[in-house]
C-alpha positions in Angstrom: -5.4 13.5 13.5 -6.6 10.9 11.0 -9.6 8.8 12.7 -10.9 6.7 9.6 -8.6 3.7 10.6 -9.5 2.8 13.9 -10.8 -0.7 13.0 -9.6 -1.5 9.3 -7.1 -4.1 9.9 -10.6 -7.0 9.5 -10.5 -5.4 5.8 -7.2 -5.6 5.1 -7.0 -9.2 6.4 -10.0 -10.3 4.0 -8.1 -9.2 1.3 -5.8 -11.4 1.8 -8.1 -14.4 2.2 -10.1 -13.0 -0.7 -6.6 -13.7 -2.9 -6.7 -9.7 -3.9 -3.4 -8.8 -2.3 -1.1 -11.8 -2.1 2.0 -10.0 -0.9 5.1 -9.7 -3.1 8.1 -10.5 -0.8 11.4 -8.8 -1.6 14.5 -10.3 -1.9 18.4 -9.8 -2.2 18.2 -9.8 1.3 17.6 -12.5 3.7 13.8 -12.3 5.1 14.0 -12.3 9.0 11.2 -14.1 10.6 12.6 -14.4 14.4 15.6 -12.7 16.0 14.6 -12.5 19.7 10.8 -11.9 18.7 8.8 -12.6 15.4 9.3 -9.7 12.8 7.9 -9.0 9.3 4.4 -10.2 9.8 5.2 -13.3 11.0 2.7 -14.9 14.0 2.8 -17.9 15.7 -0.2 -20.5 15.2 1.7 -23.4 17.4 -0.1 -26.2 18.5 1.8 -26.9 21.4 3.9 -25.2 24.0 6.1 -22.3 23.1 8.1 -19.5 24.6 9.0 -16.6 22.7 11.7 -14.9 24.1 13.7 -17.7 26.4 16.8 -16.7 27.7 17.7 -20.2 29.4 19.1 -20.9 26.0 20.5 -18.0 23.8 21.8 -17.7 20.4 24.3 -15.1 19.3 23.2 -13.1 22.3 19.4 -13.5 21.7 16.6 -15.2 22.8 15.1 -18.1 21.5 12.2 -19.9 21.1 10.9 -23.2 23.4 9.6 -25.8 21.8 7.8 -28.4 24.1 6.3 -31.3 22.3 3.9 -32.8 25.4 1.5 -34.8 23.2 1.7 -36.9 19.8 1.8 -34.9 16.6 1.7 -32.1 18.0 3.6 -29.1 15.9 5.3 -25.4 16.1 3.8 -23.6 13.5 4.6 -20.0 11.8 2.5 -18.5 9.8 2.3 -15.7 7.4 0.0 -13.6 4.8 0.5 -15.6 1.6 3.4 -14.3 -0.4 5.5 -15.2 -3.4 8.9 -17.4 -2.6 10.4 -16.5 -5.9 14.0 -15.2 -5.2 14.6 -17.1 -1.9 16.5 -20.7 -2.3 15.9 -21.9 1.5 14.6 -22.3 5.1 17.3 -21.4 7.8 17.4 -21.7 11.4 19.5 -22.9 14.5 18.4 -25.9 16.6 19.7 -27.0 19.9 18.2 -30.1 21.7 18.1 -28.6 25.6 18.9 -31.1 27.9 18.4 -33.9 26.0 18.6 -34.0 22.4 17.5 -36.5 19.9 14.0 -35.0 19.2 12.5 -36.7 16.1 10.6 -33.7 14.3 9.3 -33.3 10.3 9.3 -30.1 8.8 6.5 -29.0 5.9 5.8 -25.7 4.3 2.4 -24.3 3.7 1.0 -23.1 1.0 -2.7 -21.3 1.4 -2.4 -22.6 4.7 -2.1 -26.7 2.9 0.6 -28.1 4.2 2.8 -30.0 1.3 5.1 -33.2 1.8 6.9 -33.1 4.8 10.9 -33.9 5.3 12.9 -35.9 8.7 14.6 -32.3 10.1 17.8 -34.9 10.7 18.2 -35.0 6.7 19.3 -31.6 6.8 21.4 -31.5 9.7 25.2 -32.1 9.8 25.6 -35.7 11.2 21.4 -36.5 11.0 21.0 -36.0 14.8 19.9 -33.2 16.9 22.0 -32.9 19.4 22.2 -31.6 23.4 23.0 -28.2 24.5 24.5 -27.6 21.3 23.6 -25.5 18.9 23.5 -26.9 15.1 22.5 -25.0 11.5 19.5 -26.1 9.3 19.0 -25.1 6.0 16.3 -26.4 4.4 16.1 -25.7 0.2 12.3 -25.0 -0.1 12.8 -27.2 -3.1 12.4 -30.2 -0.5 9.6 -28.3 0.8 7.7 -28.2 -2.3 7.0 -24.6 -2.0 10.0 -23.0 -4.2 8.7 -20.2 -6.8 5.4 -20.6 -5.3 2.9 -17.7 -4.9 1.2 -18.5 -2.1 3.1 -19.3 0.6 1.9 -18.9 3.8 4.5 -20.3 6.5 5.7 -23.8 7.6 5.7 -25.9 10.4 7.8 -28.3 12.9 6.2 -31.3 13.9 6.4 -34.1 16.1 7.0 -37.3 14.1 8.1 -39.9 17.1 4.7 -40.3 18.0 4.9 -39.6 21.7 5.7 -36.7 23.9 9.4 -35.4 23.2 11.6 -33.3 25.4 12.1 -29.2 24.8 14.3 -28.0 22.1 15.0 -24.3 21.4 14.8 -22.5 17.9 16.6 -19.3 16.9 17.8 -16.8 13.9 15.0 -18.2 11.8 14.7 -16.8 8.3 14.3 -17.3 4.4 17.6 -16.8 2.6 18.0 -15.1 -0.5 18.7 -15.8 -4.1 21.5 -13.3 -5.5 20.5 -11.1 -8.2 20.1 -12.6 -11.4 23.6 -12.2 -13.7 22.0 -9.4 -15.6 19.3 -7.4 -15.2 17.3 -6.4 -17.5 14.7 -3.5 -17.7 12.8 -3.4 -20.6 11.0 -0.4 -22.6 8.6 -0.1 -25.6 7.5 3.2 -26.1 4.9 2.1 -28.9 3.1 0.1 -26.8 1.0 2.6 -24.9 -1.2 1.7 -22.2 -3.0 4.5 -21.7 -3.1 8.3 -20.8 -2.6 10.1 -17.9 -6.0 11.5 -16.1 -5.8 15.7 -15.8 -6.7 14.8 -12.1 -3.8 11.4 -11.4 -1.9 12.8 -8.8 -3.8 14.1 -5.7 -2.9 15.0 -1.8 -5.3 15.2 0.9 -5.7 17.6 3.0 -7.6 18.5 6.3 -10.0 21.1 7.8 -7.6 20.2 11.2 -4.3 21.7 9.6 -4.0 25.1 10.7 -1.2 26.1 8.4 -2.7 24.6 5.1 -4.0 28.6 4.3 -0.3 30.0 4.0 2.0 31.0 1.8 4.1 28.3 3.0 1.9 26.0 1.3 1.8 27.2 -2.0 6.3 27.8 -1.8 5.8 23.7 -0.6 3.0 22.0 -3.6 3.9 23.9 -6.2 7.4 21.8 -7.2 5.0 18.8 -6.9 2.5 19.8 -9.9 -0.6 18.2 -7.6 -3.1 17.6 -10.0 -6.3 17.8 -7.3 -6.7 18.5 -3.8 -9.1 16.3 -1.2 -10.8 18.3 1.4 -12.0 18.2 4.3 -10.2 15.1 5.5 -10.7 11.5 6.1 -13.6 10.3 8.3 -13.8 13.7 9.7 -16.1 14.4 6.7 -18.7 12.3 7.6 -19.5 14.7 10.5 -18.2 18.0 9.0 -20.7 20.8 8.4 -19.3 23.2 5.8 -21.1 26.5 6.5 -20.3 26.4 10.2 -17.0 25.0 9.9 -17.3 22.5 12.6 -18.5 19.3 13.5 -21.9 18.3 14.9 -22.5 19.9 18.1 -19.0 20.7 18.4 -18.7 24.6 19.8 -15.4 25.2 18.3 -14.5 25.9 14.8 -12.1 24.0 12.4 -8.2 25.4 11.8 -9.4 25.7 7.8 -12.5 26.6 6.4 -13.9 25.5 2.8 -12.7 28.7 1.5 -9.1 28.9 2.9 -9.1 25.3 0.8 -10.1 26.6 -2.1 -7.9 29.8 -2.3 -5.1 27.2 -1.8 -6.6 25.2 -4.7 -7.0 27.9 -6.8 -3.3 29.5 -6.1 -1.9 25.8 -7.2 -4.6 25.4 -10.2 -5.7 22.3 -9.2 -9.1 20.1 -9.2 -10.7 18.6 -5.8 -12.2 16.1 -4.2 -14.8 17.4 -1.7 -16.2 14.7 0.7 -19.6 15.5 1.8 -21.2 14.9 5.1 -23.0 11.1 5.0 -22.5 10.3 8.4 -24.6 13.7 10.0 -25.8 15.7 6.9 -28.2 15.5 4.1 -28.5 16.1 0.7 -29.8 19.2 1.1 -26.9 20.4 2.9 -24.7 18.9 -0.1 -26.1 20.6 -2.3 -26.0 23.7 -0.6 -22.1 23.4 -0.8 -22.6 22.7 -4.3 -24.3 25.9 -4.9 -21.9 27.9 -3.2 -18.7 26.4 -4.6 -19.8 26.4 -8.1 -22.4 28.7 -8.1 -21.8 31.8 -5.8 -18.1 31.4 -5.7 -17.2 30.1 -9.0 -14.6 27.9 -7.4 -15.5 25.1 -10.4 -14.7 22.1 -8.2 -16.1 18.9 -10.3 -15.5 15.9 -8.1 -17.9 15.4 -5.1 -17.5 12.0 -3.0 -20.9 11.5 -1.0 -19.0 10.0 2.6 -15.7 8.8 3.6 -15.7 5.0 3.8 -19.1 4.7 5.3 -18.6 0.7 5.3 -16.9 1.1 8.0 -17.8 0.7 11.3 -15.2 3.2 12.6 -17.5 6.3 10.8 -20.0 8.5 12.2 -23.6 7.7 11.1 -26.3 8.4 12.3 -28.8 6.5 9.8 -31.3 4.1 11.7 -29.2 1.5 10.5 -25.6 2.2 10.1 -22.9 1.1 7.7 -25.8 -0.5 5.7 -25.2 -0.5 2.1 -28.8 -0.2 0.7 -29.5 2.7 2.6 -26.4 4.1 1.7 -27.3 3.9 -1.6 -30.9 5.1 -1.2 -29.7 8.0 0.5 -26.5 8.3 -2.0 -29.1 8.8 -5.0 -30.8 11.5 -3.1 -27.3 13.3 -3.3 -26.5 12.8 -6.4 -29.7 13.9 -7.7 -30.1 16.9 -5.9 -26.5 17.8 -6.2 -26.4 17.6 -9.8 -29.4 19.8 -10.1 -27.8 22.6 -8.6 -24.7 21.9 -11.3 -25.1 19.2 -13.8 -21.3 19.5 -14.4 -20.3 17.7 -11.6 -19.1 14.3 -11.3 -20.4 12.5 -8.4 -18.8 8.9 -7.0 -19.6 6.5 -4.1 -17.4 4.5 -1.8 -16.9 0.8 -2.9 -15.1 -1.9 -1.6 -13.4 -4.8 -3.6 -15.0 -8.2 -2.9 -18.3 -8.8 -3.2 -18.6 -10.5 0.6 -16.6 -7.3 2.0 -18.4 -5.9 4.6 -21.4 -7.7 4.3 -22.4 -5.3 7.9 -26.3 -6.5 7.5 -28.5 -9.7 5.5 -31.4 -7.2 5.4 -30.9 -7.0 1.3 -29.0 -9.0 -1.0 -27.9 -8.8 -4.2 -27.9 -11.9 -6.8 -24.6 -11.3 -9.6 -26.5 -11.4 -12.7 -23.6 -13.6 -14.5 -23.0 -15.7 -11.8 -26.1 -16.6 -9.8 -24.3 -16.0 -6.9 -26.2 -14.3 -3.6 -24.0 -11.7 -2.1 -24.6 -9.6 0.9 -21.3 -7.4 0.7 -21.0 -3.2 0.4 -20.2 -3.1 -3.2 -23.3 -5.6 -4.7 -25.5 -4.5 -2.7 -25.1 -0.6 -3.3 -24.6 -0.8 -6.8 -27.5 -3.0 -7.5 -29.7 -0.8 -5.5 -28.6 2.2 -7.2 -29.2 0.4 -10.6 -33.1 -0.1 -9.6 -33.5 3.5 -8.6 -32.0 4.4 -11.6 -29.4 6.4 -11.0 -25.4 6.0 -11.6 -22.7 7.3 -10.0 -19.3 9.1 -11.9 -17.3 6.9 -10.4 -16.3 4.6 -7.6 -14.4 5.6 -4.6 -11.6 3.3 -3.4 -8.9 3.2 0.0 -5.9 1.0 0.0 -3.8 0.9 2.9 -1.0 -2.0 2.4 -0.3 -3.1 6.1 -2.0 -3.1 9.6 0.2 -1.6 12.7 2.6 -3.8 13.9 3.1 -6.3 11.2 4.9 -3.5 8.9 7.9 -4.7 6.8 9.5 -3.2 4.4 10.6 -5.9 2.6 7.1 -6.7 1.8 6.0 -2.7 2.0 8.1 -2.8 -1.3 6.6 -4.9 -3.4 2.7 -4.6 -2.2 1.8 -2.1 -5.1 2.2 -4.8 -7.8 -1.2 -5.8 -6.5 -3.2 -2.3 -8.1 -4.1 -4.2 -11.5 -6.2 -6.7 -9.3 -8.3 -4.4 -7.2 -8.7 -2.5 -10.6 -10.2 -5.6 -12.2 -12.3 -6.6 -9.2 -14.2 -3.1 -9.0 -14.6 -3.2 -12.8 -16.2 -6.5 -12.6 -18.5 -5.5 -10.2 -19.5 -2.5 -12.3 -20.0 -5.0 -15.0 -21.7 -7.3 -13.3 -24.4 -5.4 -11.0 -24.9 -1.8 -13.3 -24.7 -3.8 -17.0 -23.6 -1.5 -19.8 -23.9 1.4 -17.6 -20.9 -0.1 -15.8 -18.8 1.6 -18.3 -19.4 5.3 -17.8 -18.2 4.7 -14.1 -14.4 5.8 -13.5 -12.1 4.3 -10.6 -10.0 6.6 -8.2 -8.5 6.1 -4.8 -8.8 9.1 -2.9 -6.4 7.4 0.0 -3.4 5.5 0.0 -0.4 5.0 2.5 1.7 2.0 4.1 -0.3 1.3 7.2 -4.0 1.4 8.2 -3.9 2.8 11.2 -1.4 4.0 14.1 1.2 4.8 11.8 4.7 4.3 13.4 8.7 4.9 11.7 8.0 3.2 8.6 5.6 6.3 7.6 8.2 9.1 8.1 11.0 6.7 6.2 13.0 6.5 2.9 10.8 3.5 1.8 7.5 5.0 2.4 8.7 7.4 -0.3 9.9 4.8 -2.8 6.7 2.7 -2.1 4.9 6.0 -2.6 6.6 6.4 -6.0 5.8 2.6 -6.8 2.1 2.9 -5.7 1.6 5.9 -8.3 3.7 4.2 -11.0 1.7 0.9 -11.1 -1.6 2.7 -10.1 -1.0 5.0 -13.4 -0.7 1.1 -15.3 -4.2 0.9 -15.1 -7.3 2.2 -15.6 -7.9 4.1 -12.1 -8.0 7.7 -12.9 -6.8 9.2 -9.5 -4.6 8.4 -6.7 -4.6 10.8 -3.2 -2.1 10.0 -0.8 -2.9 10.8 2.9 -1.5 13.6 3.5 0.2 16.9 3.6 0.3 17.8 7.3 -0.8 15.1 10.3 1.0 15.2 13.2 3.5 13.0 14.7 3.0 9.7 16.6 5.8 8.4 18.8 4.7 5.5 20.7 3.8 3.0 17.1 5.4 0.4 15.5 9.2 2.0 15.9 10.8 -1.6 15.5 14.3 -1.6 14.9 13.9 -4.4 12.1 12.2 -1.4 9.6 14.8 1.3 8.0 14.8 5.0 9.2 16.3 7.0 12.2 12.9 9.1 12.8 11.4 7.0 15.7 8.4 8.6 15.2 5.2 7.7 12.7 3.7 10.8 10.6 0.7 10.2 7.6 1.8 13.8 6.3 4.7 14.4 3.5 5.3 17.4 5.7 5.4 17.6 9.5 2.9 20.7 11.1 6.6 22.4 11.2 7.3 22.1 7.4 10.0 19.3 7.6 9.9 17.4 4.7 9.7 13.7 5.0 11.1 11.8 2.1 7.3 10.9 0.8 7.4 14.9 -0.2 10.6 14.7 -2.1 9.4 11.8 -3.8 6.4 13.2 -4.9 8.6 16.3 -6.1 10.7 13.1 -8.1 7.4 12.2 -9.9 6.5 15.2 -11.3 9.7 15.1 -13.7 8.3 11.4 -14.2 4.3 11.5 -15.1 1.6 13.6 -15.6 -1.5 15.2 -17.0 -1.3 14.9 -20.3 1.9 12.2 -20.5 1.6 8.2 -22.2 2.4 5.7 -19.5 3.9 3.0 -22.2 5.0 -1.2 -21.8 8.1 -1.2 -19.4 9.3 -4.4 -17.2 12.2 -5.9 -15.2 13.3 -9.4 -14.9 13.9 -8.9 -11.2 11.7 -7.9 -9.0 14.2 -5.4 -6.2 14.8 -3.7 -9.5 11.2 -1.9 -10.9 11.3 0.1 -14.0 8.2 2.3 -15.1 7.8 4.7 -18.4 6.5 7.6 -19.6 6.0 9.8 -23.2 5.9 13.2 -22.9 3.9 15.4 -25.8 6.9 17.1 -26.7 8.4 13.2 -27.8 10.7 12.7 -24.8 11.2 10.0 -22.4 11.3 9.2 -18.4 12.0 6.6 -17.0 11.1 6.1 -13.8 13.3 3.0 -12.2 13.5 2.4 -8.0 15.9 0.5 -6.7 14.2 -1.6 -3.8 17.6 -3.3 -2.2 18.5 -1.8 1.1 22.4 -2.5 0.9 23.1 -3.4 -3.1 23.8 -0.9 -6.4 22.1 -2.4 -8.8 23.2 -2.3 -12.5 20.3 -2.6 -15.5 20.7 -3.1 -18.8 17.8 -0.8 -20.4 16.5 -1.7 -23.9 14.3 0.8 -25.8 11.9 -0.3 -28.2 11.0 2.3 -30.9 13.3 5.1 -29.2 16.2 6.4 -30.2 18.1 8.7 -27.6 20.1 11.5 -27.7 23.4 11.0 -25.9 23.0 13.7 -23.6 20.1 12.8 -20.5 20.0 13.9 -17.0 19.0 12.3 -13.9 17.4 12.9 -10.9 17.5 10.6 -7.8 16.5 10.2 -4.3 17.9 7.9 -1.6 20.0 7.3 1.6 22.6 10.3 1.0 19.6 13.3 0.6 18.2 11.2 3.7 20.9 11.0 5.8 22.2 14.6 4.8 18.5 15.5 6.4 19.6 13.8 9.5 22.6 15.1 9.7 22.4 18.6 8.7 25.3 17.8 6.1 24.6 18.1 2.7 21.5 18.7 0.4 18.1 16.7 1.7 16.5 17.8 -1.7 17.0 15.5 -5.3 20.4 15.4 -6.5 20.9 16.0 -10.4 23.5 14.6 -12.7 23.9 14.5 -16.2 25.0 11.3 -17.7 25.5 10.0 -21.4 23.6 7.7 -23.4 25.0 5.8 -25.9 22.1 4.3 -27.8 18.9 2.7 -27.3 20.5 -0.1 -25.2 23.1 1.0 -22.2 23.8 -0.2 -18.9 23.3 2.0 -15.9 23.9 1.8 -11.9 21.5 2.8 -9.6 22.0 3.3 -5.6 20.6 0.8 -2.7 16.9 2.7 -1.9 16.9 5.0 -4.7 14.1 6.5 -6.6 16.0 7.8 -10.3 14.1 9.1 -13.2 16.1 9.2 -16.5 15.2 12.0 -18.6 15.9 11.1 -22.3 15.6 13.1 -25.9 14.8 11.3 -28.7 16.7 12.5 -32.2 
């Protein structure tokens, strides 16, 4: 199993309040926030008494939520990660005054937890009265709110505006509605404006020393339709205790499943690059560079990227440095690596882990670092290990970055499927930090993540489900907008997890959670076929060029081959809606023959049911010039293939 995320939701969460992943909500379908319990991240932050769950008074067959007002201005409060609003029109619940009725109650929305203007609740309720033992619809435009097409809004509360202690009331089926999809949309393409080119090493896979079949033929008959650019051995947190020439960890009597060289004959057979995570946490440079040696030297395996530790930030790693999780001797220790690594094979490209932020995991005040353009004094991972490495004089290849989009139990898709928009502003944060703490030098240091997946820890249904694979594809697609030279998802084999977040409010009929894009059996999750769709969209070698929608459940992404052809990447995000866009190419002109290849609910259910083909379905289709109109299914991944003349 995975250990690395035992304690990462606290990161997660200050991203948030750092303003580097304000959630993009999705829409086109109403956003449930209570039906019987809270769902899509939603918590309650009441300031007076609730019950969740009360069946005295029911809705629809569900339970609702008690509301007791036993103080003045007291309030019922929900509260939320701030998101974007654009695409919903209003606030909708049902009310019903218990016993007694008549409850005088304002209603304002928050944004960055500032509540704005509030409204009388009795404005927006047939006949201006709350009334007893009868329930009564409220739909609130968030117009009168003051938080429509806002980006930050973070929830909204009910509160008491009588003055006095009021008598119970009871809420229920409260949720955002949604705005219907714009009258067209559009998706637009300009293949001369190129924003850059794809790394030789973009897309990666972990893998782990644990997996016992990763040394099989199996294996190679599974990666090879995926075209994996580079592998990442040995695997997650379990590097920063692993010790290569024995195969095991620490004082641990028994051996691994897979050994360094069962990796690398697997690397080799697929022809790709790796990522090899020393031991930070247990081992020494010495011992890194011993593996150095032997890959490169004695073996001739030529494997060029070396990451010294696996998130050793965290608290949830091994380390057994006098003081742990400590950036400055991190870095101390990381130039030791680096030095003697590169010695052994001055090829070799060498990165350290990095956080964004420059207050994230401040663990220690013991050294501080001052941001040379701001004057600021900052105590957080990042400053303080590059600054330190900057007066020992030695630089890193490139920085080491994890992004996991959700902590267990607040998963939703709806939000799930929009969170990648967010990969331009960790990619700015980490280059400002290069800037700001390593100078000039800053710019010989590379980005890549060598993790990403939907949840943090404890991964539960969401994982092993269609929209982990069509976030998957719209992590890479916006990851490959900007400057980050790798991505890794975790990983190819895991293990299942049955007792996680298995809500019945997230898609999927696998009530089980799994990190891998293949069970230990070989099933294939959707996250594998997926990654099997990408590799007709992007890689080594390929322009990722200017493409954009005008609504935001319908993402479009684009790619120039060498050869002078097109693909277009586009993923429908809707669970229940075909989507029509009308594509315009700039600076193409098509042939009228194309094909298509697409991923959705029939391969998934056909995987379910035994009935049909689980793999990508093919069509050929006609183009009739550079602007045409085309239909795309509800949670689909399609990628147009297109000729120019």
């Amino acid at each position: 199993m995975h250990l690395s995320h035992a304690r990462k939701w606290l990161y997660y969460l200050s991203l948030l309040v750092l303003g580097l992943g304000v959630v993009q909500a999705a829409h086109a379908q109403n956003l449930v926030i209570y039906t019987g319990k809270l769902e899509n991240g939603w918590q309650n932050w009441s300031w007076c008494q609730t019950e969740l769950g009360n069946t005295r008074f029911t809705y629809a067959g569900e339970p609702s939520i008690q509301v007791h007002y036993t103080a003045p201005s007291q309030g019922f409060y929900l509260a939320h990660e701030p998101f974007k609003t654009d695409g919903y029109t209003a606030l909708s619940f049902w009310i019903n005054g218990g016993n007694t009725g008549n409850q005088h109650i304002q209603v304002a929305g928050l944004l960055d937890r500032k509540a704005q203007p509030a409204v009388p609740l009795a404005s927006f309720i047939k006949g201006g009265a709350i009334l007893a033992d009868r329930w009564q619809e409220v739909v609130i435009p968030l117009a009168a709110l003051h938080v429509d097409h806002a980006a930050n809004f973070t929830g909204f509360w009910l509160q008491d505006a009588s003055g006095t202690a009021q008598p119970p009331f009871y809420l229920a089926a409260i949720r955002l509605l949604a705005a219907p999809p714009p009258a067209q949309i559009r998706l637009d393409v300009d293949v001369q404006h190129i924003l850059r080119n794809v790394s030789p090493i973009a897309i990666g896979l972990n893998t782990a020393c644990w997996d016992s079949h990763l040394n099989t033929p199996a294996t190679i008959e599974l990666l090879s339709p995926l075209h994996i650019n580079i592998l990442r051995f040995p695997g997650g947190s379990t590097s920063d205790g692993y010790h290569w020439q024995t195969n095991n960890s620490d004082n641990n009597t028994w051996k691994w499943a897979t050994d360094f060289d069962s990796f690398a004959h697997i690397a080799q057979a697929l022809h790709t690059q790796a990522f090899i995570t020393v031991n930070y946490g247990s081992g020494t440079p010495q011992e890194a560079a011993a593996w150095v040696r032997y890959a490169n030297i004695e073996k001739h395996y030529g494997f060029k990227y070396w990451e010294i530790g696996n998130e050793c930030y965290g608290n949830w790693e091994e380390d057994h440095h006098p003081i742990p999780h400590d950036p400055y001797t991190y870095a101390v220790e990381a130039a030791q690596f680096i030095t003697q690594m590169k010695a052994v094979d001055p090829s070799i490209k060498v990165g350290v882990v990095a956080v964004v932020g420059e207050d994230s995991f401040a663990n220690n005040k013991n050294h501080a670092a001052v941001n040379p353009r701001t004057h600021q004094t900052h105590y957080g991972w990042t400053p303080v290990m590059l600054s330190t490495l900057h007066q020992l004089g030695v630089l890193p290849d490139f920085l080491i970055y994890h992004r996991y989009e959700q902590n267990p139990g607040n998963e939703s898709d709806a939000f799930l499927l929009q969170a990648a928009r967010t990969w331009p502003n960790d990619a700015a944060n980490l280059r400002q930090q290069l800037s700001d703490y390593l100078g000039s030098d800053g710019d010989k240091v590379a980005l890549v993540c060598t993790e990403n997946n939907s949840v943090s820890y404890n991964p539960g249904k969401q994982t092993t489900s269609l929209v982990n694979g069509l976030y998957l594809a719209d992590s890479v697609a916006n990851l490959l907008k900007t400057e980050f030279q790798s991505i890794c998802w975790w990983d190819l084999r895991n293990g299942p997890s049955p007792n996680n977040n298995n809500s019945s409010t997230l898609y999927g009929w696998r009530n089980y959670g799994d990190y891998g894009i293949v069970s230990p059996q070989n099933d294939r999750y959707p996250t594998y076929y997926v990654f099997k769709l990408l590799a007709y969209f992007a890689n080594s070698g390929d322009q990722i060029v200017s493409a954009s929608s005008n609504y935001d459940l319908l993402s479009i992404y684009a790619a120039r081959h060498p050869n002078g052809s097109l693909s277009l990447l586009i993923i429908n995000k809707s669970p229940d809606q075909t989507l029509t866009g009308e594509i315009h190419l700039a600076g193409f002109n098509p042939q009228r023959a194309a094909l298509c290849y697409s991923y959705g609910i029939p391969q998934d259910d056909a995987a379910r049911t035994g009935k049909g083909s689980p793999d990508l379905a093919m069509t050929r289709c006609t183009v009739p010039g550079a602007t045409f109109r085309f239909q795309f299914a509800p949670y689909s991944a399609n990628v147009l293939l297109l000729k120019g003349k």
